[in-house]
N, C-alpha and C positions, 0 to 999 in steps of 0.2 A: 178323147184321150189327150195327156196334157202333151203339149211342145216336147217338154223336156224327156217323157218316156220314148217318144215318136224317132227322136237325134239320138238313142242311146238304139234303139234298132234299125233303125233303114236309115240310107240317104234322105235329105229332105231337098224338096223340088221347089223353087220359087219361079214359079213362070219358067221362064225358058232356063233361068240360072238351078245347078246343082250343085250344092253341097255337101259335102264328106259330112258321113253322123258324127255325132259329138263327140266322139271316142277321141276322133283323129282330130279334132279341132280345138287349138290352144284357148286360153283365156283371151288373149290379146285379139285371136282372130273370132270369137264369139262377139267381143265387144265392138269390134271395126262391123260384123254383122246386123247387129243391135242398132249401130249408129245408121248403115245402109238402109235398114227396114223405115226408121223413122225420117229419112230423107225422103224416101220414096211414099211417104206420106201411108204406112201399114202400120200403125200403134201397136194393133193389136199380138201381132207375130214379133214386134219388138220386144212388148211386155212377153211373151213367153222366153226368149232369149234371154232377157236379164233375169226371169224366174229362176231359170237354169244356173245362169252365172253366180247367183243370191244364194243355189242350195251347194254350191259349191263353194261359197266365200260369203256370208252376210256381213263379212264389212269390206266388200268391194264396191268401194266410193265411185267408179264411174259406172258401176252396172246400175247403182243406188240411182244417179244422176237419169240414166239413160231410161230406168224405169220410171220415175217419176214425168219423165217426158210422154210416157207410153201411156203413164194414167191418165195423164190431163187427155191425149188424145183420143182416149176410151173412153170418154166423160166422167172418170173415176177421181175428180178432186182429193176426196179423204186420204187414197190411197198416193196419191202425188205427194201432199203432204208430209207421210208417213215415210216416204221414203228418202225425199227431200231432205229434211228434217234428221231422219238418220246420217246423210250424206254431210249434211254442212259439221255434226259434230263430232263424225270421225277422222276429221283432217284438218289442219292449220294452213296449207293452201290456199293463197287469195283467190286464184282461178277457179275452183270446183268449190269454194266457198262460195265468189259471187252469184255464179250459176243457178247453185242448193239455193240460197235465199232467195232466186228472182221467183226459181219453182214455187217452193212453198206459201211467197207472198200472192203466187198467181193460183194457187189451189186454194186458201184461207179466199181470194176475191171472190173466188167461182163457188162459191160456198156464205156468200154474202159474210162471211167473218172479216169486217173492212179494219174493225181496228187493227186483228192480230197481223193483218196483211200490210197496214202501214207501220207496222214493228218491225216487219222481217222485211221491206223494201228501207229501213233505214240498216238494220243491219249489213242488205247489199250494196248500201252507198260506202261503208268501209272499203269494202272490197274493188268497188268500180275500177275496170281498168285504164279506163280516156273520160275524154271529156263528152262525149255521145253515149255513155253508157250511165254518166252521173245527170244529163238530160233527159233521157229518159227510162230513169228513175223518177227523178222531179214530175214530170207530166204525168207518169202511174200515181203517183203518191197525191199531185193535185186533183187527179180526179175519184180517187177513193176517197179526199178528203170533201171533194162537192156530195159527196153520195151518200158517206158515214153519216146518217144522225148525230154519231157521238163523234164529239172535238172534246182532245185533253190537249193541255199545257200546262207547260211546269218551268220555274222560274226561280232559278236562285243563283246567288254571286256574295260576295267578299267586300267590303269597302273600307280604307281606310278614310275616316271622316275629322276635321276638324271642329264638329260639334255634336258632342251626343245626344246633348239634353237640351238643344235647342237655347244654349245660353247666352249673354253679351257678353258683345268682345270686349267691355268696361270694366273696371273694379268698383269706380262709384257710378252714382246715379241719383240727379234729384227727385225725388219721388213725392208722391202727394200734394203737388201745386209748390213745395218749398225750393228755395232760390239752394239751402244748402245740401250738399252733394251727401247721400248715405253710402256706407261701405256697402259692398254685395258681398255675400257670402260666398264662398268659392265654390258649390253646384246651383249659383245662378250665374257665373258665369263659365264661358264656353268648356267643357269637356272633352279633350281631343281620344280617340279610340279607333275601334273596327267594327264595324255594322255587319249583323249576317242576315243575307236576304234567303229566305224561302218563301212559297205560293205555287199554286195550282187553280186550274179554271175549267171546270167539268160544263160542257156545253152539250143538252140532245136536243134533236129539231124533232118535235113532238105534231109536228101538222105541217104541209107543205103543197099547194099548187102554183099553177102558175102565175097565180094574184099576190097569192099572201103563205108568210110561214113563222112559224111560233118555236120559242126556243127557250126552254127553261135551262138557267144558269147557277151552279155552285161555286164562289169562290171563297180560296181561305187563302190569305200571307200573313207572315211572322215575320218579323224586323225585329233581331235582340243584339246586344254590345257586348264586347271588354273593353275596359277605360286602360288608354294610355299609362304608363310610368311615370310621364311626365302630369295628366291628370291625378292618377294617384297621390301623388307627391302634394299636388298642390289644394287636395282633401287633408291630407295629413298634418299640412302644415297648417291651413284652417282650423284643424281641430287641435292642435298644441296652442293656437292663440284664442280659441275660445273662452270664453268668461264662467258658460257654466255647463258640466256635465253632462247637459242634454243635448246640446250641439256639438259639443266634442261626441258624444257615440253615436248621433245621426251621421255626420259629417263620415267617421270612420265605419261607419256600417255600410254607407252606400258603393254599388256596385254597376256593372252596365246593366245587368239585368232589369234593375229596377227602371231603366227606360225603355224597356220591350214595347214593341207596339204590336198588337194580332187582332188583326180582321176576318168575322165569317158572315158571307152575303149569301142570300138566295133571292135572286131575279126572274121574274120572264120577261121576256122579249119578243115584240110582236112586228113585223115589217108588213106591209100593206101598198099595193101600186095600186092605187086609185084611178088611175088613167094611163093610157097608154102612152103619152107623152111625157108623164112625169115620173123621176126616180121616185123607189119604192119611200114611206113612210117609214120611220122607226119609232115604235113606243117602247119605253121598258118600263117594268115596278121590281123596285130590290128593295128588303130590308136585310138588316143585319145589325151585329155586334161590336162593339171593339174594348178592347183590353188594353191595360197600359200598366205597367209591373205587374202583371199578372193578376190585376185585379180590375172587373168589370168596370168597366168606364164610363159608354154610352151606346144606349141604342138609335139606328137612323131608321129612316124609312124616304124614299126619294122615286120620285118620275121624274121622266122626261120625254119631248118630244125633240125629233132630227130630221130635215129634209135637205137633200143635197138637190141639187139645182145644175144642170150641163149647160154653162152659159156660151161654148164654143167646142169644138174638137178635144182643144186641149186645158179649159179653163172648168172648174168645180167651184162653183158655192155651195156652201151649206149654213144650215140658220139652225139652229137650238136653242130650246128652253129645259131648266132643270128647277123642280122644286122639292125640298131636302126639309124636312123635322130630324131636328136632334134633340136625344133624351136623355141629359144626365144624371149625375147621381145626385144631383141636390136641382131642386124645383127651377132654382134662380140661371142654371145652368141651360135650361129648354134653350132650342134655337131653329129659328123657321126661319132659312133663307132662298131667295131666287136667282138665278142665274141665263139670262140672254147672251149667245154668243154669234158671231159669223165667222167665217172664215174663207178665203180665198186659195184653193190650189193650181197653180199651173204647171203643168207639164213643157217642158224644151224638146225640141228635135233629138236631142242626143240620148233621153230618156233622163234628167236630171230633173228634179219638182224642185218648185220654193213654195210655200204656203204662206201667207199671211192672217191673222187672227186679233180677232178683237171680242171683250166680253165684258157686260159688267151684271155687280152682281152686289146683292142687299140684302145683309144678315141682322135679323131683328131677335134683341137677345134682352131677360131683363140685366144678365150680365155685362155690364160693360164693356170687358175685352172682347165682348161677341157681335157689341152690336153695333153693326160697322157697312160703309159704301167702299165698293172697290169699283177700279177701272183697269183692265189689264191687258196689252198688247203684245203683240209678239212675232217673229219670224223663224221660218226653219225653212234648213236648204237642204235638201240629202242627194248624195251620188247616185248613178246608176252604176255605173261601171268602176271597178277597184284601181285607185291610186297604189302604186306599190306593193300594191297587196293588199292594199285596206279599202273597205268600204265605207266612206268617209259622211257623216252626217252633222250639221251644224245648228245651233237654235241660240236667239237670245229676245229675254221678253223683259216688260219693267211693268210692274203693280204699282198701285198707289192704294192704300187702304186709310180712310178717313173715318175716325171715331168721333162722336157727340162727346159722352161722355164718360172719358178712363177715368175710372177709381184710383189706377194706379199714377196716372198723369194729374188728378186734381181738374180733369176739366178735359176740354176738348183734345186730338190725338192726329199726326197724322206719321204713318210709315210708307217708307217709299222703298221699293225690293225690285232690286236688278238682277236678272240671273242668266248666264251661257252656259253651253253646254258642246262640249264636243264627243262625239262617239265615231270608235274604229271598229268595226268585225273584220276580223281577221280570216280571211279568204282562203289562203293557205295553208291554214290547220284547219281541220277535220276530222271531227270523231262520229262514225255515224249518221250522222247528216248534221252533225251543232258544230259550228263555230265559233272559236271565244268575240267575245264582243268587250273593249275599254273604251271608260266613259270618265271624263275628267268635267264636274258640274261644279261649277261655284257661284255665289249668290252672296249679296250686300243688302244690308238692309240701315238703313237709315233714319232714327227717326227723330220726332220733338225729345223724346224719353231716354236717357240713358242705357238703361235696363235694355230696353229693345231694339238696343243698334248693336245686330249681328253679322256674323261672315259666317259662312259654308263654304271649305273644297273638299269634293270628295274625289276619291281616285277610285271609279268600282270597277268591277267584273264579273261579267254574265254570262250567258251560254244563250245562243241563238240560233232555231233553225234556218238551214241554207236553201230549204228549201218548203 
């Protein structure tokens, strides 16, 4: 017979404790029972108590709470859920919200559901009430994320940029071996505007022991514009000095869209520990797509291999090779390049990294502007612990890219590109478990060519998990 008929006839008897039938016993003092039973580690006589509570109030948020406690104890995940889940969205209360979400992430676990489980422990990170309860969330959520097969990430932010269309900072430019300077047209040179970043990276671990594990990869990002006022203007007024009609309405036709860029990739990824003393291998194969104003642009296809190397405690090498075919729309456009890299991380006492990197790399193109030697260095230092609130990260690297033979230069080519970058996530806000992240990147570029001496600043903003 259930609980609830048993309280509405006789006293009911717990061990040596007696209590008055349900008649004579308030809501408040069923629920202080409910909470008793499940202290005392008795699920199951707690789940009858909140039954009772539930057929006298189904939206009684602590009974909701207390039974969802009862289920897990019962080994009833679904029904922990169900009730949880009922609980968090009848009440705008951070308390018995954080609770309903720990529940339900903890029923969705017990129930191998690991994504929907790292949903509703991000939803309980809103809620957190200290700094121990947003720890551990972080540590449930890290170890659902070792054990999901599936990893999603999602990436998008705002930038205002100094160059949309990758243009020079010039007006003129000598071009094709000539000493005298040409005009540029005003969308070859720089475009000031607003980048909008979207992307996502579908990740499932499709095989996994303790040697080796394989991991098939989807990604897609879009990168599109609005042109400046001040860009604007300075199209318009290109096209009032135009000579002939067809440059006057290209000139006014164009917009930021037309330098959208959108990438879609499908990778595997293969990691392999060949020995017990060395970090795992990494192989990947990805091809994919990319679009540029909305029209097909180029297909790639690219390997690579990665070994990291534990040269102390606190020091990482790692060595890479990457080799890349690109397919564009015109024959002359193909391009097979390779790329060797190292790189150096050390870690500090205090948990602060600087890494060091070096890479070069040889693109062989019947195109000219493709086919080209680079050499490129660089450093990054990032915090561990937040300055003021920010988690402060730094980088600055310099390329040198050497051309045989531009078309556009008349002969040999050489561009030289420095670029820093500082990035803040912002500690202090928190939505869910994302905190915003500002990045302020700028880049020079200098070359033999007019035309290709450019500047980039951009001011972006992203969203990053905290945990």
């Amino acid at each position: 017979m259930a609980l609830s008929a048993l309280l509405v006839c006789a006293p009911m008897t717990l061990g040596a404790q007696v209590i008055p039938d349900a008649a004579t016993l308030t809501a408040n003092q069923m629920r202080a029972l409910a909470q008793d039973l499940l202290r005392d580690n008795r699920p199951a006589a707690a789940g009858d108590v909140t039954a009772a509570l539930l057929a006298r109030d189904p939206a009684d948020v602590t009974a909701l709470v207390f039974g969802a406690q009862a289920a897990l104890g019962t080994n009833n995940p679904a029904r922990a859920v169900d009730l949880a889940s009922r609980a968090y969205g009848l009440t705008d209360d951070p308390a018995p919200r954080y609770v309903a979400a720990r529940l339900v992430a903890r029923g969705h676990a017990e129930q191998n559901n690991d994504t929907r489980a790292q949903f509703w422990l991000r939803r309980a990170s809103q809620y957190a009430p200290d700094a121990a309860s947003d720890q551990s969330i972080a540590e449930d959520y890290a170890f659902l994320r070792d054990r999901n097969p599936l990893s999603l990430s999602l990436t998008f932010g705002i930038s205002p940029t100094s160059n949309v269309n990758n243009g020079s900072v010039n007006d003129t430019s000598a071009l094709f071996g000539y000493d005298v300077p040409f005009d540029l047209s005003p969308d070859a040179q720089a475009l000031s505007g607003l980048a909008y970043n979207i992307g996502g990276t579908a990740t499932y671990r499709t095989q996994a022991n303790a040697r080796a594990a394989t991991y098939l990869q989807l990604q897609a990002r879009h990168t599109t514009y609005t042109l400046s006022g001040d860009a604007e203007r300075s199209l318009q007024d290109g096209a009032r000095a135009a000579r002939d009609p067809e440059t006057r309405d290209r000139l006014l036709a164009i917009t930021g869209s037309d330098y959208a860029f959108s990438t879609l990739s499908f990778g595997v990824i293969h990691r392999r520990k060949f020995t017990d003393d060395l970090r795992p291998t990494t192989f990947d194969l990805t091809v994919g797509q990319n679009w540029y104003g909305g029209a097909a642009y180029e297909r790639f296809v690219s390997a690579g291999v990665r070994q990291d190397f534990i040269v102390s405690p606190v020091d990482l090498v790692t060595l890479s090779f990457e080799a890349e075919k690109r397919i564009g729309r015109d024959a002359v456009d193909e391009t097979i390049s390779k790329s060797y890299g190292i790189s150096q991380r050390h870690l500090f006492g205090n948990g602060d990294s600087v890494s060091v990197f070096g890479s070069l790399r040889n693109s062989t193109s019947d195109n000219g502007e493709r086919n080209y030697d680079s050499v490129r260095t660089g450093v990054n230092y990032d915090r561990a612990a937040p300055f003021a609130g920010l988690l402060l990260g730094f980088g600055l690297d310099y390329e040198e890219r050497s051309f045989d033979k531009s078309a556009i230069a008349g002969g040999a080519r050489v561009d030289r590109t420095t670029s820093a970058r500082v990035a803040a996530q912002i500690t202090q806000i928190e939505y869910y478990g994302f905190q915003p992240v500002l990045k302020i990147e700028a880049s020079r570029t200098d070359s033999d060519v007019g035309l290709f001496d450019r500047d980039y600043v951009n001011l972006g903003f992203d969203i990053q998990s905290s945990f």
